[in-house]
mmCIF file of the C-alpha atoms, coordinates in Angstrom:
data_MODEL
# 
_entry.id   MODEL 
# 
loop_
_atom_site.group_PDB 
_atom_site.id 
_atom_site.type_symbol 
_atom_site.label_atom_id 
_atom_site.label_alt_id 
_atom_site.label_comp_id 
_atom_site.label_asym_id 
_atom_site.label_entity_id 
_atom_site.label_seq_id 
_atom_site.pdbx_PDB_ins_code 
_atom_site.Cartn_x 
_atom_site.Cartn_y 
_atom_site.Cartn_z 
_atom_site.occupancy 
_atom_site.B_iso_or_equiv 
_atom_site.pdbx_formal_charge 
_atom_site.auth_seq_id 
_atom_site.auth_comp_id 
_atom_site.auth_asym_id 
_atom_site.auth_atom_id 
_atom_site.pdbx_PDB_model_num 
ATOM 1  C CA . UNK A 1 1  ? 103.426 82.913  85.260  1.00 0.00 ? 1  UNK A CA 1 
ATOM 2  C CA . UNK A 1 2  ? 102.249 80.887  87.953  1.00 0.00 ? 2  UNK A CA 1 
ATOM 3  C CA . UNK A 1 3  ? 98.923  82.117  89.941  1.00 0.00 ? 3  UNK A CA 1 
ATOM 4  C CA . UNK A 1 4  ? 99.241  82.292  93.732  1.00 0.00 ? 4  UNK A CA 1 
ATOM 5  C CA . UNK A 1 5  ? 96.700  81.761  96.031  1.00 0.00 ? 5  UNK A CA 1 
ATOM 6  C CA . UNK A 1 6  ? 95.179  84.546  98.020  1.00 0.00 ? 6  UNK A CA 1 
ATOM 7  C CA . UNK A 1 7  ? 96.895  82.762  101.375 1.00 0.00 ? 7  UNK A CA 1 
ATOM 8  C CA . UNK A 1 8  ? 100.102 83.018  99.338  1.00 0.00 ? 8  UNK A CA 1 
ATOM 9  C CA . UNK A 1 9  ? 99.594  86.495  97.770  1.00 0.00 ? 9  UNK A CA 1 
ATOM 10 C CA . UNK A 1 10 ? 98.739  87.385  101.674 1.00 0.00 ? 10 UNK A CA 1 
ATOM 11 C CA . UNK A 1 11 ? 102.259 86.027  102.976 1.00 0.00 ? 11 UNK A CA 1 
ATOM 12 C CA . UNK A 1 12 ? 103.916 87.870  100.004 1.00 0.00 ? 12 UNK A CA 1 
ATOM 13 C CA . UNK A 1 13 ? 102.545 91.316  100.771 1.00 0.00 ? 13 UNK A CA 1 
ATOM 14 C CA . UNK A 1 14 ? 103.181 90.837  104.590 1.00 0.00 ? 14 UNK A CA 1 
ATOM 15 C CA . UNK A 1 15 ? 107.193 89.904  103.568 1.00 0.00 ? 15 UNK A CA 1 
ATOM 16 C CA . UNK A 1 16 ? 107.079 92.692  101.673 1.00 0.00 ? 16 UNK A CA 1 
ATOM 17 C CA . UNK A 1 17 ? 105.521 95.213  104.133 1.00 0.00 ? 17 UNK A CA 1 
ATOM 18 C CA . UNK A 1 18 ? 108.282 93.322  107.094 1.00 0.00 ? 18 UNK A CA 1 
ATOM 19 C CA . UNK A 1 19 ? 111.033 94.322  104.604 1.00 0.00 ? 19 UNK A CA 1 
ATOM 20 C CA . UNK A 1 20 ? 110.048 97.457  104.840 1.00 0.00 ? 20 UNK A CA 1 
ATOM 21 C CA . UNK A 1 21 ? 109.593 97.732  108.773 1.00 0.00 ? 21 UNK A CA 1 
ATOM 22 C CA . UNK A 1 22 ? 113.259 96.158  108.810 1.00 0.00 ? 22 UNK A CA 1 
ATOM 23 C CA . UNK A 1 23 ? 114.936 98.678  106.502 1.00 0.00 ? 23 UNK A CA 1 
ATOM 24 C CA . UNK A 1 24 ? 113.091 101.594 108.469 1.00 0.00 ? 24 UNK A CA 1 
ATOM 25 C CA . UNK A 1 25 ? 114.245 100.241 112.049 1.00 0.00 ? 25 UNK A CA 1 
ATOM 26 C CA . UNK A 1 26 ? 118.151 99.515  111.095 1.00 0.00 ? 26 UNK A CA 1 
ATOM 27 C CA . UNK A 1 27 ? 118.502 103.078 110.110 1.00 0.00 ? 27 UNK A CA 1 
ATOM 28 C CA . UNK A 1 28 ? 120.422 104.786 108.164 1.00 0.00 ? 28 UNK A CA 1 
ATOM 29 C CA . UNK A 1 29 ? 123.353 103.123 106.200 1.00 0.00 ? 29 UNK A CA 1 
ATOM 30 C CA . UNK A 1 30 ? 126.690 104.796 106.253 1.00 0.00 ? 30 UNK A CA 1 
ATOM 31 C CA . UNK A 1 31 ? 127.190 104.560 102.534 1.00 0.00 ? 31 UNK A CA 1 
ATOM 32 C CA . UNK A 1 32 ? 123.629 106.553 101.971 1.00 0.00 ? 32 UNK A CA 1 
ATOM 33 C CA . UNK A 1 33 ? 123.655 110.118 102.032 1.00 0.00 ? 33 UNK A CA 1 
ATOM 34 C CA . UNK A 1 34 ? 121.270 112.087 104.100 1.00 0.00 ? 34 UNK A CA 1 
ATOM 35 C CA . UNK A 1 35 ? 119.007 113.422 100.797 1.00 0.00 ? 35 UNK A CA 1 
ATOM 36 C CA . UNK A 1 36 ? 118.900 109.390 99.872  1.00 0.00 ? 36 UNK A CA 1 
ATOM 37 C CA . UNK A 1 37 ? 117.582 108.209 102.958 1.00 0.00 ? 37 UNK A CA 1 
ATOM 38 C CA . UNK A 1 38 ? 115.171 110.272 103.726 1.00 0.00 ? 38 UNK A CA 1 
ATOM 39 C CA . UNK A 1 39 ? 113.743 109.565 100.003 1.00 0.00 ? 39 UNK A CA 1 
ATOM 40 C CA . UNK A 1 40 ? 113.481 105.678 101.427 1.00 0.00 ? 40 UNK A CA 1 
ATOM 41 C CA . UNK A 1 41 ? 112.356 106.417 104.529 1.00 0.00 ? 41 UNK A CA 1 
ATOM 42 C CA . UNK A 1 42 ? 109.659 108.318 103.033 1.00 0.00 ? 42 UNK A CA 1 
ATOM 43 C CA . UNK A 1 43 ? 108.492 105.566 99.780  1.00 0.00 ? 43 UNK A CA 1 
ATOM 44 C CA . UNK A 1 44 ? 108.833 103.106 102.804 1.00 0.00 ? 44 UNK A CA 1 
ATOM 45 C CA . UNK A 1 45 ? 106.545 104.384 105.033 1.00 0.00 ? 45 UNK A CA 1 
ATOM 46 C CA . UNK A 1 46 ? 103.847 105.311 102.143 1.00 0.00 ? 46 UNK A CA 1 
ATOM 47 C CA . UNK A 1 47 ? 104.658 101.740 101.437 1.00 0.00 ? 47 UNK A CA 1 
ATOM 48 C CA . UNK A 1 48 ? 103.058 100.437 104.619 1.00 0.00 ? 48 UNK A CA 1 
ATOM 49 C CA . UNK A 1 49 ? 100.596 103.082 104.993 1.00 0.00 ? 49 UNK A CA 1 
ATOM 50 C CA . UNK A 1 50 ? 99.089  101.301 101.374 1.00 0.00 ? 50 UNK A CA 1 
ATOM 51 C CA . UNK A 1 51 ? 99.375  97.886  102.848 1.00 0.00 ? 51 UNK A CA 1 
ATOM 52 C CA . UNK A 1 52 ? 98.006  99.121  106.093 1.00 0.00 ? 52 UNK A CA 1 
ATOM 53 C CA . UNK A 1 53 ? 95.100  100.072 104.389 1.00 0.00 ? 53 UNK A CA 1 
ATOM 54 C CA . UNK A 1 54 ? 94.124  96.523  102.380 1.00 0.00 ? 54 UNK A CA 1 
ATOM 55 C CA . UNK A 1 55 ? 91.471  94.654  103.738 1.00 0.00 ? 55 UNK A CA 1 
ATOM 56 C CA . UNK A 1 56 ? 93.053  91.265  103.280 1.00 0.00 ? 56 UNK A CA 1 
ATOM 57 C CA . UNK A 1 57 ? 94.605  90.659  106.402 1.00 0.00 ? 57 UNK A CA 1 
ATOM 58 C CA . UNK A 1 58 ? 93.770  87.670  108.191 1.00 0.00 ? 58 UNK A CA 1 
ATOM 59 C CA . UNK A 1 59 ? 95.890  87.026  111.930 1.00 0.00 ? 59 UNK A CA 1 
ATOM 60 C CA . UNK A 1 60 ? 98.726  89.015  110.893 1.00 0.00 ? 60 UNK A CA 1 
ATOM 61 C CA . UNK A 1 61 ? 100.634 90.967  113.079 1.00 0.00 ? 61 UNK A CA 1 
ATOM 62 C CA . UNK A 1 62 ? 100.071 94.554  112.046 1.00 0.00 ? 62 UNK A CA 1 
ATOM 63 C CA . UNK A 1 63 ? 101.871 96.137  114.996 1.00 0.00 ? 63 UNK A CA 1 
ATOM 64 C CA . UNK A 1 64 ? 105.181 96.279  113.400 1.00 0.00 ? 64 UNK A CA 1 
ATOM 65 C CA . UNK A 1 65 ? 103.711 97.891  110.252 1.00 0.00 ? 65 UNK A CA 1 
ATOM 66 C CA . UNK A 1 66 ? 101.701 100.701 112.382 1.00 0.00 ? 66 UNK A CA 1 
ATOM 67 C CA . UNK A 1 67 ? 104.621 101.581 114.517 1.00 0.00 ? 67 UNK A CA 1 
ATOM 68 C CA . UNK A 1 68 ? 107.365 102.042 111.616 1.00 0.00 ? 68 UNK A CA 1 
ATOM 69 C CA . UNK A 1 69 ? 104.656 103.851 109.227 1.00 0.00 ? 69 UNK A CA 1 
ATOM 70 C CA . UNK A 1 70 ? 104.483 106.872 111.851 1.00 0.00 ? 70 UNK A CA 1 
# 
């Protein structure tokens, strides 16, 4: 497996955590039920609540991740 940098393992984690903020803000999809999204709603916030919490961020924008994670 190839080893990323800590610039690239950065990027990753902030993709990641943006997936996350983008699921949360588009809302619900008709196809979920109710039960099913507020499981993801739920493992996505906790999701950026961990990453909020690294110490590896650099200039990133964080804003997104705070405001979604409430």
């Amino acid at each position: 497996m190839l080893e990323l940098t800590t610039e690239q393992q950065v990027a990753k984690d902030y993709s990641a955590a943006m997936d996350s903020v983008t699921l949360l803000n588009a809302g619900k999809p008709e196809d979920m039920t109710d039960a099913e999204w507020t499981d993801t709603v739920a493992r996505n916030k906790e999701h950026l609540k961990i990453m909020l919490a690294k110490d590896f961020w650099t200039n990133e924008n964080l804003a997104p991740l705070q405001a979604a994670a409430q």
